[in-house]
N, CA, C and O atoms as a GROMACS GRO file, in nm:
protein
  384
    1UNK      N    1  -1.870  -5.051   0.349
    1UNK     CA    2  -1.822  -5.041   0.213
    1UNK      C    3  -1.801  -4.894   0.176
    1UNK      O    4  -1.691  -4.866   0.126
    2UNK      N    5  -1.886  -4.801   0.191
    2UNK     CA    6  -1.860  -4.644   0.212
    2UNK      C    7  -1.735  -4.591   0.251
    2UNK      O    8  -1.666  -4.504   0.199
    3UNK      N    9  -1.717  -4.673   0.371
    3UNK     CA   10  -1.589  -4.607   0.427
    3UNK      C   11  -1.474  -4.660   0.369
    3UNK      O   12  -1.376  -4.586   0.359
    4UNK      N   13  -1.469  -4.764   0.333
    4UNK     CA   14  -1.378  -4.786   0.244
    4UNK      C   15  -1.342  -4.734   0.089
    4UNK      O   16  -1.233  -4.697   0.045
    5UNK      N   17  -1.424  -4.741   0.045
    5UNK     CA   18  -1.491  -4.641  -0.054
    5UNK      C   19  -1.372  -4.460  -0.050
    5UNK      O   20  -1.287  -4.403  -0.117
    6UNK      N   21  -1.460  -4.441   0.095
    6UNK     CA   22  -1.400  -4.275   0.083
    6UNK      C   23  -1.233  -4.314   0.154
    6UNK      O   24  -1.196  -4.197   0.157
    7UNK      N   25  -1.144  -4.371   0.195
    7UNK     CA   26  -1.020  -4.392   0.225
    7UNK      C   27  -0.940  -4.403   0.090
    7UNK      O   28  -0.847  -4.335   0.045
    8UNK      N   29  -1.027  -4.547   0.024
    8UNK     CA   30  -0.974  -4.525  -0.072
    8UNK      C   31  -0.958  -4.388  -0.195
    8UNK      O   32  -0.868  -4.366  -0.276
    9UNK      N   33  -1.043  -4.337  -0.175
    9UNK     CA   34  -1.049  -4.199  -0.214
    9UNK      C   35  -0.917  -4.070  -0.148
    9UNK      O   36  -0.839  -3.993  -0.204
   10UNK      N   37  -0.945  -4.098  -0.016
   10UNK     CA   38  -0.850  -3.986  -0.004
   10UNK      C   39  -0.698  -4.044  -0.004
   10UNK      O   40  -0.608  -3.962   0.011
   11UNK      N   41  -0.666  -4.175  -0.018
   11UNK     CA   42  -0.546  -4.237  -0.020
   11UNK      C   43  -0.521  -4.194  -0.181
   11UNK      O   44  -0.447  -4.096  -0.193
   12UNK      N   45  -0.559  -4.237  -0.272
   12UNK     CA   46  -0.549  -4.200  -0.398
   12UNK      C   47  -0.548  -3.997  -0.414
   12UNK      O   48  -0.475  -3.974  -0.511
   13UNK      N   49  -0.573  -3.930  -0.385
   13UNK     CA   50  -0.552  -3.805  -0.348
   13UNK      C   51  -0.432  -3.744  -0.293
   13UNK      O   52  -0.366  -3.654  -0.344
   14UNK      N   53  -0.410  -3.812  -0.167
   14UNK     CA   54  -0.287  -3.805  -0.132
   14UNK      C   55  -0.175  -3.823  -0.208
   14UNK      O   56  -0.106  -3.730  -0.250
   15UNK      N   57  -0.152  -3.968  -0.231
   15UNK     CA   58  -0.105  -4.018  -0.380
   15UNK      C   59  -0.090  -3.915  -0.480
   15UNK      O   60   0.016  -3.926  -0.542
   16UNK      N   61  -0.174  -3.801  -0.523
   16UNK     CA   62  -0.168  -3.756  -0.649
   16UNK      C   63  -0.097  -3.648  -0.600
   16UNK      O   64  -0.003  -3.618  -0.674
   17UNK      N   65  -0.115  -3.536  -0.436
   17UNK     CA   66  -0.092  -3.468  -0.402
   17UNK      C   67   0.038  -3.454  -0.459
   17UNK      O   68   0.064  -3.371  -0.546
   18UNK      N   69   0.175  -3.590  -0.376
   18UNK     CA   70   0.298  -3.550  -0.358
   18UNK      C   71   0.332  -3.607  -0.519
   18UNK      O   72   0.452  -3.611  -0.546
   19UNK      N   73   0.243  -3.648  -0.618
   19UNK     CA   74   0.317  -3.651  -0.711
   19UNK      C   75   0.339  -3.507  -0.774
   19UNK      O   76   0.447  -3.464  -0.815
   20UNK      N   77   0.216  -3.441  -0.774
   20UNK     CA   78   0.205  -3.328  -0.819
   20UNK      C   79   0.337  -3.213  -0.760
   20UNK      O   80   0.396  -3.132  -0.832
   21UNK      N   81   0.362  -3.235  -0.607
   21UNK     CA   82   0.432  -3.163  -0.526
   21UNK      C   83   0.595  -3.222  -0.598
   21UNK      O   84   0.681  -3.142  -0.634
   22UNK      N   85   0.611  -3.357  -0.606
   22UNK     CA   86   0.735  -3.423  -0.719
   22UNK      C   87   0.766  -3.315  -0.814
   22UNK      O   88   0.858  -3.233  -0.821
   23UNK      N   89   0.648  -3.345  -0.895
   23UNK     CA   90   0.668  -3.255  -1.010
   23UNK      C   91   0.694  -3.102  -1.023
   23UNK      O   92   0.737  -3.049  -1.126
   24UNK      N   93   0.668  -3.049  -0.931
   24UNK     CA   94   0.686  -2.890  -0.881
   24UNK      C   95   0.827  -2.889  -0.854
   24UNK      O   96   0.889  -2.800  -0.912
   25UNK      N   97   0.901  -2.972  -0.772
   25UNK     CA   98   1.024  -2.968  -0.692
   25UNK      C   99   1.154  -3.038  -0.829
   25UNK      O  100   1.271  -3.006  -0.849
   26UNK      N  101   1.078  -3.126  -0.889
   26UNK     CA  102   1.180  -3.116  -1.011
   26UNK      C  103   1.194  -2.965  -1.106
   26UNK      O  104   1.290  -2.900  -1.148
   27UNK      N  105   1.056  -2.952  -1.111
   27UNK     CA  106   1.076  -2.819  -1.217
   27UNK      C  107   1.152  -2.716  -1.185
   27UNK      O  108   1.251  -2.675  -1.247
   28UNK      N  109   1.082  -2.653  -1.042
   28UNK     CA  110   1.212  -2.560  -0.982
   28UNK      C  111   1.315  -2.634  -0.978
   28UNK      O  112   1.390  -2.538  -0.958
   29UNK      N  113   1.373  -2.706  -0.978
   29UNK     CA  114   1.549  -2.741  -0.940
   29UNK      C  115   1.582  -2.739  -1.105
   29UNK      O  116   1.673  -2.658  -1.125
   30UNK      N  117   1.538  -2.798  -1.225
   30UNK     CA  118   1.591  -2.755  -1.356
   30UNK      C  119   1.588  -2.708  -1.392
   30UNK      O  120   1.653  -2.705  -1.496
   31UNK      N  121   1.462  -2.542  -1.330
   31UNK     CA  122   1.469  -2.388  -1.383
   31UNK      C  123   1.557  -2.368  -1.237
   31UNK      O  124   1.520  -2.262  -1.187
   32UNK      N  125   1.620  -2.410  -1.185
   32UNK     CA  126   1.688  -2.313  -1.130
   32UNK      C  127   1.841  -2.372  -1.123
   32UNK      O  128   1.922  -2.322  -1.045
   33UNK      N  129   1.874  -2.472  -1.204
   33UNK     CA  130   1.984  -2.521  -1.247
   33UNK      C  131   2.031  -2.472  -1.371
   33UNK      O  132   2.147  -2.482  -1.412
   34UNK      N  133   1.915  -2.408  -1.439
   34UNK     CA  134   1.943  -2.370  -1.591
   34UNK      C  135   1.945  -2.214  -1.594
   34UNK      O  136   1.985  -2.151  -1.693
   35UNK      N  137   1.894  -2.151  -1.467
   35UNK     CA  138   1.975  -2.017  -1.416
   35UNK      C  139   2.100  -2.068  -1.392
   35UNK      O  140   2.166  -2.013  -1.481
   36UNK      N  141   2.165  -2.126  -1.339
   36UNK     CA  142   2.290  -2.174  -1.258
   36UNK      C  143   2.321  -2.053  -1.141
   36UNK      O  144   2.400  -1.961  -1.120
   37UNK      N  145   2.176  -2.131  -1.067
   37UNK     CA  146   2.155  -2.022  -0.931
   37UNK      C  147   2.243  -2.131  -0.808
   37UNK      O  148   2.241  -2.254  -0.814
   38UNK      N  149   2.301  -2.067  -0.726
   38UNK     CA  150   2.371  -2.160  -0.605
   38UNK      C  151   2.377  -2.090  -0.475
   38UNK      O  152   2.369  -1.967  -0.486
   39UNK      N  153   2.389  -2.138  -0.351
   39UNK     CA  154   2.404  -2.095  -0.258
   39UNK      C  155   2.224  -1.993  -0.201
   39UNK      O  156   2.106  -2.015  -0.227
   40UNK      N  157   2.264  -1.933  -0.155
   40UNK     CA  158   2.120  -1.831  -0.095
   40UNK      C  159   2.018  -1.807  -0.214
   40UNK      O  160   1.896  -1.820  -0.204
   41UNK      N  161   2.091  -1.767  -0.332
   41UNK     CA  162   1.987  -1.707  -0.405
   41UNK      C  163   1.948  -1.820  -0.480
   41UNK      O  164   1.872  -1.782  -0.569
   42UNK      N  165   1.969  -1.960  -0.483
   42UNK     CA  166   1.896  -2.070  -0.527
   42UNK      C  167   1.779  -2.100  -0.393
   42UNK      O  168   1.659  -2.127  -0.391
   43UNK      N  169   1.865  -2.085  -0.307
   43UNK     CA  170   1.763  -2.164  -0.160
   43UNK      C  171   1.627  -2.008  -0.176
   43UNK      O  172   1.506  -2.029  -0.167
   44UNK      N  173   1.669  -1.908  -0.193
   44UNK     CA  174   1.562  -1.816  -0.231
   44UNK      C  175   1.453  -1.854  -0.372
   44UNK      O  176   1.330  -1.858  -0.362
   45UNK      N  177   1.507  -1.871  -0.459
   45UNK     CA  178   1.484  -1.934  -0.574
   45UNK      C  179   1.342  -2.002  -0.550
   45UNK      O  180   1.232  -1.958  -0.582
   46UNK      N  181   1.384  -2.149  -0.467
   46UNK     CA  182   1.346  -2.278  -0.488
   46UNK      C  183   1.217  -2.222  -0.352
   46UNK      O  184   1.134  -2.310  -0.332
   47UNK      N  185   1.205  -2.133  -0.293
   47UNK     CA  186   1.104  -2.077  -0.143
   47UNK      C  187   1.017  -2.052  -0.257
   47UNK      O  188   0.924  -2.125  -0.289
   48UNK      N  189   1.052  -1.942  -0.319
   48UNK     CA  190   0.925  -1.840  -0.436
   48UNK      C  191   0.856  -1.995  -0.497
   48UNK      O  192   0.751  -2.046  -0.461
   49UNK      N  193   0.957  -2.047  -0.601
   49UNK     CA  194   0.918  -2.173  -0.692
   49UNK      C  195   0.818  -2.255  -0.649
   49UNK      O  196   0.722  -2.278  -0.723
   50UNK      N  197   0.827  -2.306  -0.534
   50UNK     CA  198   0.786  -2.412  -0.483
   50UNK      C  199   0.676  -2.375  -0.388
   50UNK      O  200   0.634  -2.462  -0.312
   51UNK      N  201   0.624  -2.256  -0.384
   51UNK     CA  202   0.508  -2.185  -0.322
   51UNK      C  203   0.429  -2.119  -0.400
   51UNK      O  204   0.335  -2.051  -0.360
   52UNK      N  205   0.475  -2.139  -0.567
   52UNK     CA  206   0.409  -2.119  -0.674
   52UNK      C  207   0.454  -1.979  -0.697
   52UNK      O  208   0.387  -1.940  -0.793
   53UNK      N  209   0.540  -1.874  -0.656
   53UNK     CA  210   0.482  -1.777  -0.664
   53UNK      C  211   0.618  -1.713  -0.803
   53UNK      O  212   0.625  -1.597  -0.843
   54UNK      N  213   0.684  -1.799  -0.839
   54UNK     CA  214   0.764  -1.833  -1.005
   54UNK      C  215   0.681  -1.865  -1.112
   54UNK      O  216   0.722  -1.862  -1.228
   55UNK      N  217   0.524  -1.907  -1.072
   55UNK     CA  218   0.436  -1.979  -1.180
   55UNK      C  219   0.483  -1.910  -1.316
   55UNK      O  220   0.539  -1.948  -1.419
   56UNK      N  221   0.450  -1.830  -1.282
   56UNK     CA  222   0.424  -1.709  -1.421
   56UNK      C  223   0.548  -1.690  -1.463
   56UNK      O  224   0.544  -1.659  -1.582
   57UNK      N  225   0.659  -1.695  -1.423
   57UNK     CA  226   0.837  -1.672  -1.468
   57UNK      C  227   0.854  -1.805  -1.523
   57UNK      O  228   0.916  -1.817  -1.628
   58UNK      N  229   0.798  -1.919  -1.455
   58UNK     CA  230   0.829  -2.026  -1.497
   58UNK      C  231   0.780  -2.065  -1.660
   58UNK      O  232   0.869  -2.096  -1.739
   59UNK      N  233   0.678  -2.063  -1.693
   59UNK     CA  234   0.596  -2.010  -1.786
   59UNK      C  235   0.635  -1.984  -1.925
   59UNK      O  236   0.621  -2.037  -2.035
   60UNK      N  237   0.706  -1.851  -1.862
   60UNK     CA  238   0.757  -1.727  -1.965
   60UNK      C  239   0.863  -1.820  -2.031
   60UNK      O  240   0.866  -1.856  -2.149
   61UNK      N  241   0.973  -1.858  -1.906
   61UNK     CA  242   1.084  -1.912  -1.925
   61UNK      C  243   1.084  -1.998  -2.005
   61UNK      O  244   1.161  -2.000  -2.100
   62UNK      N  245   0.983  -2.101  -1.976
   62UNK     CA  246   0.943  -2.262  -2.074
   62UNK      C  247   0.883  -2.199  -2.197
   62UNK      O  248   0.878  -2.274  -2.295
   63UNK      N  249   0.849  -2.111  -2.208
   63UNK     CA  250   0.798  -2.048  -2.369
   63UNK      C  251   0.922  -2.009  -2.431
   63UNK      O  252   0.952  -2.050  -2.543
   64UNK      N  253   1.002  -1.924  -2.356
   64UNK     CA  254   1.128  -1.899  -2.455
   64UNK      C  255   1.246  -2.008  -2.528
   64UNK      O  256   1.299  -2.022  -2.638
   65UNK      N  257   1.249  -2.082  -2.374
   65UNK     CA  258   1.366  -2.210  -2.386
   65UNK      C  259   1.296  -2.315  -2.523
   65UNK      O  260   1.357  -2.412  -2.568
   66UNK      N  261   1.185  -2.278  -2.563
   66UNK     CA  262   1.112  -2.384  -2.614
   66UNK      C  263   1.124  -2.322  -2.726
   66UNK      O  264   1.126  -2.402  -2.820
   67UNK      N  265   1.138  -2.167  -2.772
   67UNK     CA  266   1.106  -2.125  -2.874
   67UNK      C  267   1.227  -2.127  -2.962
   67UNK      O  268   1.239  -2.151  -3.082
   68UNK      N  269   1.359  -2.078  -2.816
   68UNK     CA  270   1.565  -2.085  -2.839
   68UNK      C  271   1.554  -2.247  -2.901
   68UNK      O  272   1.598  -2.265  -3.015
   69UNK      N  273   1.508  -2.339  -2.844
   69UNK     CA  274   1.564  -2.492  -2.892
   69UNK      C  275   1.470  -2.486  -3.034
   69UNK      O  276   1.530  -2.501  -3.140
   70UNK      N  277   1.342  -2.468  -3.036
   70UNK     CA  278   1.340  -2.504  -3.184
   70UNK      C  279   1.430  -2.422  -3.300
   70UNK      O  280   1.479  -2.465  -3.405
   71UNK      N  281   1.433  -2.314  -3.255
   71UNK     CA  282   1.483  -2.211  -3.357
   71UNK      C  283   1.644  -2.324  -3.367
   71UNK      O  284   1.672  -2.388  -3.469
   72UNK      N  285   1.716  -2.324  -3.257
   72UNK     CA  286   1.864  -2.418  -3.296
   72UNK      C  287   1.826  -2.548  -3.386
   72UNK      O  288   1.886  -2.579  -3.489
   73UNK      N  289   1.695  -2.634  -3.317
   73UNK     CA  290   1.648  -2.744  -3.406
   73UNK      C  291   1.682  -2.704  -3.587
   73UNK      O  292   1.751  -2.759  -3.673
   74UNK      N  293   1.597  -2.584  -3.587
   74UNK     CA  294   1.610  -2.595  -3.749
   74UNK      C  295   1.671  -2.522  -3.802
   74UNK      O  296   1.644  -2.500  -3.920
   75UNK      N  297   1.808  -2.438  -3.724
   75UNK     CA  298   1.917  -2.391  -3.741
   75UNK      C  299   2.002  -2.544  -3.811
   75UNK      O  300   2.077  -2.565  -3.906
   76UNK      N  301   1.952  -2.608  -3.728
   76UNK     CA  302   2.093  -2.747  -3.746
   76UNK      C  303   1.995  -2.826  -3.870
   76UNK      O  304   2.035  -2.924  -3.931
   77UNK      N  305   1.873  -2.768  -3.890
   77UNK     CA  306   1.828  -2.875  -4.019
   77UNK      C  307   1.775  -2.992  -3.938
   77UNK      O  308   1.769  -3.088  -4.016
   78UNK      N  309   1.730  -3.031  -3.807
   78UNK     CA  310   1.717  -3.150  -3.758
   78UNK      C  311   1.580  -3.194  -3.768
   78UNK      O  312   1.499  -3.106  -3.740
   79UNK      N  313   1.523  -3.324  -3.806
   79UNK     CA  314   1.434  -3.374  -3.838
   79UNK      C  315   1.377  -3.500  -3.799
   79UNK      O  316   1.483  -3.550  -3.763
   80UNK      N  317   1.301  -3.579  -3.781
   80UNK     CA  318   1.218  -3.684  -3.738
   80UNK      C  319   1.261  -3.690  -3.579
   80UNK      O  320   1.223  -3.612  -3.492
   81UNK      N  321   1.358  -3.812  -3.561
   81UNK     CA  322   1.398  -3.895  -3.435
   81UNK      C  323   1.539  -3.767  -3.361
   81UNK      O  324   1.576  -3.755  -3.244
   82UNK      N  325   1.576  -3.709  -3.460
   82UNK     CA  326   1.672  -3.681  -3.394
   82UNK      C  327   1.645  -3.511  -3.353
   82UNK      O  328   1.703  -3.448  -3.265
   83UNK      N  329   1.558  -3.472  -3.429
   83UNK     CA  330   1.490  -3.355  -3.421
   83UNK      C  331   1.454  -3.430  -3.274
   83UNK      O  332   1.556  -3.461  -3.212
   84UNK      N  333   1.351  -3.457  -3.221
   84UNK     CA  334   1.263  -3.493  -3.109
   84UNK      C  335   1.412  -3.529  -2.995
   84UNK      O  336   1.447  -3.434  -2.924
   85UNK      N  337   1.470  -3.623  -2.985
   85UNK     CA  338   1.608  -3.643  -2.921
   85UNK      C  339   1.690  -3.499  -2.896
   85UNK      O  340   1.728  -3.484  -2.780
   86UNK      N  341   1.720  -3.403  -2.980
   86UNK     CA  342   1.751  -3.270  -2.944
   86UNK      C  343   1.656  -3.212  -2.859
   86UNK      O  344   1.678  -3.198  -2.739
   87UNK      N  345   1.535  -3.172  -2.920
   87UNK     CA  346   1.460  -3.134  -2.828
   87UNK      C  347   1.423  -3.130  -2.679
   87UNK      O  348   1.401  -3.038  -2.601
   88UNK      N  349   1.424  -3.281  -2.668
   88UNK     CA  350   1.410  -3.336  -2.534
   88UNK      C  351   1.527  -3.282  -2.456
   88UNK      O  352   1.509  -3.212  -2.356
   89UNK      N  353   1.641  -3.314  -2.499
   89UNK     CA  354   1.743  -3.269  -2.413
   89UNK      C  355   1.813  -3.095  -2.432
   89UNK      O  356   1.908  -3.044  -2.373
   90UNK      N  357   1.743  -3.052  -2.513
   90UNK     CA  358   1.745  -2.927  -2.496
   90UNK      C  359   1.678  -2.831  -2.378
   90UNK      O  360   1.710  -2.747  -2.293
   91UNK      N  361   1.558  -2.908  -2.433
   91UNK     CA  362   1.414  -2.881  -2.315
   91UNK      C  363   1.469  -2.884  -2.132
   91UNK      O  364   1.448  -2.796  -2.050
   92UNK      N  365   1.516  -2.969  -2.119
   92UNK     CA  366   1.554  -3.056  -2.005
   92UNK      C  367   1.696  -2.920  -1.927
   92UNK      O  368   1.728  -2.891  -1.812
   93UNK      N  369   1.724  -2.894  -2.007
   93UNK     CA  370   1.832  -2.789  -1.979
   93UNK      C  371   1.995  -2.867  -2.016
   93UNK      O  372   2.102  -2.807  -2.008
   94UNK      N  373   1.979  -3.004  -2.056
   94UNK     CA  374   2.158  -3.064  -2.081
   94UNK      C  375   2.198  -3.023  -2.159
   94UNK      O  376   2.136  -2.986  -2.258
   95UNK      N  377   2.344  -3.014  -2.137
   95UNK     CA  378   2.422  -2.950  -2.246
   95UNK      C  379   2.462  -3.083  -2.310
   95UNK      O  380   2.499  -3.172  -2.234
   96UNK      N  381   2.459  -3.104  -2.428
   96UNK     CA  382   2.530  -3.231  -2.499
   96UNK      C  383   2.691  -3.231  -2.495
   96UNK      O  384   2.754  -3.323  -2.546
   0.00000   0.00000   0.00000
């Protein structure tokens, strides 16, 4: 029962690993889509990103993009559902 016990353990770990590693490999590709980096200096890009070593740019970046979309949010007056709906796809990097 132990050993089952600890499999199930490191199966669930694993599991969390490549979600976590998911979530890394989306982020660099929409900070580095929202540079509109291509060719070498994206494939450079996405080496640093994805070896963590963008943490801190990444960061910076999601503080500003966050600070540019609200400031447009209440440039445009936007509020409840549609306030949050801008946001999101502001956040995200789409252009409407």
């Amino acid at each position: 029962m132990l050993i089952g016990l600890m499999a199930g353990t490191l199966l669930a770990t694993a599991a969390w690993a490549e979600t976590a590693q998911q979530a890394r490999m989306k982020s660099c590709n929409t900070e580095a889509s929202g540079k509109d980096l291509k060719g070498d200096a994206r494939k450079a890009f996405m080496k640093s990103c994805l070896s963590g070593g963008a943490q801190a740019d990444g960061r910076a970046a999601q503080q500003q993009r966050m600070k540019d979309c609200n400031a447009e949010a209440s440039s445009k007056a936007l509020k409840g559902d549609a306030r949050k709906a801008f946001m999101k796809s502001c956040l995200s990097g789409k252009k409407d």
